[in-house]
Backbone bond lengths (Angstrom), bond angles and torsions (degrees), N, CA, C in turn:
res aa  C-N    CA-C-N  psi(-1)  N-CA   C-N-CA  omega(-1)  CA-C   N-CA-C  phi
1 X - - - 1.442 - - 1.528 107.99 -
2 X 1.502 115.86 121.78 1.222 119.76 -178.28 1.536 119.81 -81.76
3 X 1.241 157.27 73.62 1.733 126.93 -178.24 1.355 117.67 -77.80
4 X 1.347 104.92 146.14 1.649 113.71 -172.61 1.448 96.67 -90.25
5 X 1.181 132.58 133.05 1.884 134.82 -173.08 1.677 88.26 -113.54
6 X 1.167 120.28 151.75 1.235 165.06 129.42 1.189 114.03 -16.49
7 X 1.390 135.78 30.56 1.382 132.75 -138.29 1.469 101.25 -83.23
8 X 1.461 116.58 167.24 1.414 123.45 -167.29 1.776 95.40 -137.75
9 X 1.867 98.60 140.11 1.426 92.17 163.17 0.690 111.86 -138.18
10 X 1.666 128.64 -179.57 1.845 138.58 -154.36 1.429 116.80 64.12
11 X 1.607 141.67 -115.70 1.310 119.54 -149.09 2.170 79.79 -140.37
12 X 1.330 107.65 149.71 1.345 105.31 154.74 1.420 111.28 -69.05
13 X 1.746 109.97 155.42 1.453 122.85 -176.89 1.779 99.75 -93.40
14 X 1.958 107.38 -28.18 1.352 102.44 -170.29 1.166 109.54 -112.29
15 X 1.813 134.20 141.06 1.437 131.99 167.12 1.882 105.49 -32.42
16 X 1.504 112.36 141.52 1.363 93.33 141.49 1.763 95.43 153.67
17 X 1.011 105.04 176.72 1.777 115.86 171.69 1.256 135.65 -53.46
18 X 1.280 135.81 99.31 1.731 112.76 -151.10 1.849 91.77 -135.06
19 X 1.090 111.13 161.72 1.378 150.67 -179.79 1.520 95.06 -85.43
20 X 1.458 120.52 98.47 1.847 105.24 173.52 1.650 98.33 -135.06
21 X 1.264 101.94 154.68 1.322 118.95 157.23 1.641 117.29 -90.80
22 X 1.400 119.36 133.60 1.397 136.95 -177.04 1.173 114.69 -102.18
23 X 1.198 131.25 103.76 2.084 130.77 168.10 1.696 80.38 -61.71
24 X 1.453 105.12 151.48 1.111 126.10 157.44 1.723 110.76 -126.32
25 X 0.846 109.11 -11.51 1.584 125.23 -178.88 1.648 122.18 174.69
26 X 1.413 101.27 -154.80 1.540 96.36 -174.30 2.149 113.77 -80.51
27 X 1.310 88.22 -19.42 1.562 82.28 -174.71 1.769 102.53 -142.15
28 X 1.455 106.47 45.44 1.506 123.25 -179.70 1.042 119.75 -144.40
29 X 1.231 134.14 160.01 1.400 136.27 165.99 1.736 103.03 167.96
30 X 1.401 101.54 178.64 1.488 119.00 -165.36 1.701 125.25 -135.06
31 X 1.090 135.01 119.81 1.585 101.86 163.52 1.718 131.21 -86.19
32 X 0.573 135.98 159.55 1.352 137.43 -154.24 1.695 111.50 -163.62
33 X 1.595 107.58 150.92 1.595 103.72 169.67 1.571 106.67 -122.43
34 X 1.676 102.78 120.51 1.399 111.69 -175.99 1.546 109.35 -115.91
35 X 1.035 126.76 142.83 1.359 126.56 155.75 1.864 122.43 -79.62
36 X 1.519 109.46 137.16 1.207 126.54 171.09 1.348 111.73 -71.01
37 X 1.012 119.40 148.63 1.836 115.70 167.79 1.802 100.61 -116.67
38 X 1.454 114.39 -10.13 1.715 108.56 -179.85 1.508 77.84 94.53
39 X 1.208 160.57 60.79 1.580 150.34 120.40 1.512 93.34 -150.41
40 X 1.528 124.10 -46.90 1.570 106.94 179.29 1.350 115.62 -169.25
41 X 1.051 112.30 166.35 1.238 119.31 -176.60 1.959 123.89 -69.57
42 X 1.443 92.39 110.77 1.623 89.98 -169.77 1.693 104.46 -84.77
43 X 1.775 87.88 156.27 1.279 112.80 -172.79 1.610 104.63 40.95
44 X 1.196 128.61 72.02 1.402 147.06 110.28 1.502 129.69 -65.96
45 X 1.022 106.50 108.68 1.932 102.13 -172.55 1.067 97.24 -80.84
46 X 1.889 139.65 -53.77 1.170 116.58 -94.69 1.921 71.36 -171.74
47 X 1.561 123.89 162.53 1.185 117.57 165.09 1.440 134.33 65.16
48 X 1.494 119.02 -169.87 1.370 99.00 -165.39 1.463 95.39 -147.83
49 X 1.227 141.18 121.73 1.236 142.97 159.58 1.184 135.22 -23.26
50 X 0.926 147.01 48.61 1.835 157.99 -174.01 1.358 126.29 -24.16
51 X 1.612 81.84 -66.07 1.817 107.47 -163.71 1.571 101.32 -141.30
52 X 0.963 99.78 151.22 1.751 116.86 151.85 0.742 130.60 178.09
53 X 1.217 138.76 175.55 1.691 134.51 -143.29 2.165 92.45 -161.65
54 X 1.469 113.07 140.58 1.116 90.72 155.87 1.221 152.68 -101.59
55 X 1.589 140.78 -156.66 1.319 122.62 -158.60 1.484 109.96 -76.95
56 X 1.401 115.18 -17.92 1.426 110.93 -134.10 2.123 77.93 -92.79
57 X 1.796 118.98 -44.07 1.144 140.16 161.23 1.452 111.28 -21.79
58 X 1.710 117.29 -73.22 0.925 145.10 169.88 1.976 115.54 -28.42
59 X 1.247 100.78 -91.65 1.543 100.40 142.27 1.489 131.69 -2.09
60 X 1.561 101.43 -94.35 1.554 93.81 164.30 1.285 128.67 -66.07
61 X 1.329 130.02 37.72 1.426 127.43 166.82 1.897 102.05 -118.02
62 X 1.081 111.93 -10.42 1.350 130.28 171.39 1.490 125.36 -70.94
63 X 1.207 136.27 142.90 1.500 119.39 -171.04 1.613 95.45 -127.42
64 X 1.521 123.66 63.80 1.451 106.88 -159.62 1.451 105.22 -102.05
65 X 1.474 98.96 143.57 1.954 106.91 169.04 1.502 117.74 -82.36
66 X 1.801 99.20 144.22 1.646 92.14 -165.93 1.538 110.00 -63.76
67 X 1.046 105.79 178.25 1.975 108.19 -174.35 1.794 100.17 -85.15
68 X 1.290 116.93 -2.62 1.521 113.20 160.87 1.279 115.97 -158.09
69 X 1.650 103.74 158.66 1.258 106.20 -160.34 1.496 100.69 -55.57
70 X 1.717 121.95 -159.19 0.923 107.98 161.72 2.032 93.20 -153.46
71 X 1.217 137.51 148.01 1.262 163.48 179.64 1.521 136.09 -79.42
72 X 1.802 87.16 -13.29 1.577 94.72 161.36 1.372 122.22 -86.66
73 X 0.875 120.54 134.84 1.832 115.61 155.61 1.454 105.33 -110.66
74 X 1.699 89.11 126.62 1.611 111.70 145.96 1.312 140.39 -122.76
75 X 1.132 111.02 144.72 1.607 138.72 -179.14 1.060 108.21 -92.88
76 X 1.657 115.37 130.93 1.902 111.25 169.65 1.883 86.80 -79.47
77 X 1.152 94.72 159.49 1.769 115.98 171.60 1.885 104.01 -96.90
78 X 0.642 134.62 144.69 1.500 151.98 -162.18 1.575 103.04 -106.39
79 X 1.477 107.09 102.85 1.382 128.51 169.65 1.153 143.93 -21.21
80 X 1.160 170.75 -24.68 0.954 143.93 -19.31 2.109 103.35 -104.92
81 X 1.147 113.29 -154.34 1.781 96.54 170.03 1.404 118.57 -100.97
82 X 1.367 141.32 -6.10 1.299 151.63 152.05 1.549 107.63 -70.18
83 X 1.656 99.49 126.02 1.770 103.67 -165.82 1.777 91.30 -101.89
84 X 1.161 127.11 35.20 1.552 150.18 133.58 1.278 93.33 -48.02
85 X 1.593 140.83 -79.61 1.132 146.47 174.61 1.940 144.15 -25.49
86 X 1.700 77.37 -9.50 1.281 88.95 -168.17 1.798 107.89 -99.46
87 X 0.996 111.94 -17.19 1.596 115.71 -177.58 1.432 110.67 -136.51
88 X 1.600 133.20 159.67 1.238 113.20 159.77 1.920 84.27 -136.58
89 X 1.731 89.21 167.49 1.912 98.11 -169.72 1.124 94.17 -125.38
90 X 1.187 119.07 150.11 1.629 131.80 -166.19 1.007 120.84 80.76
């Protein structure tokens, strides 16, 4: 199963954990998860940063099942047409 990601290029604007693809050369490369510090990419040995996308992105491009079943069932409840219905306070 292939997924197409959202890919991002040039530098992130925000600190944080990202999903990147690595050139390692002309007919190589890797994906990998590196963190940004806002000047560069830490613990990169080797290669050059391409693409990346972030985690939270990443994620939602994923369709994953939880690691156990689970025993609840839910039902949405049916609205009624007054959006009174939609919240209560107190």
């Amino acid at each position: 199963m292939a997924i197409d990601l959202k890919w991002n290029a040039g530098l992130p604007e925000q600190t944080g954990l990202y999903f990147v693809a690595v050139k390692l050369g002309e007919a190589a490369g890797v994906y990998d998860f590196l963190v940004w510090n806002g000047e560069s990419w830490e613990d990169l040995a080797h290669g050059q940063v391409i693409a990346f996308i972030g985690l939270q992105d990443f994620k939602n491009s994923l369709d994953i099942n939880w690691p156990v079943e689970s025993t609840l069932s839910y039902q949405a409840r049916e609205l009624g047409k007054s959006d009174s219905e939609l919240w209560r306070e107190g």
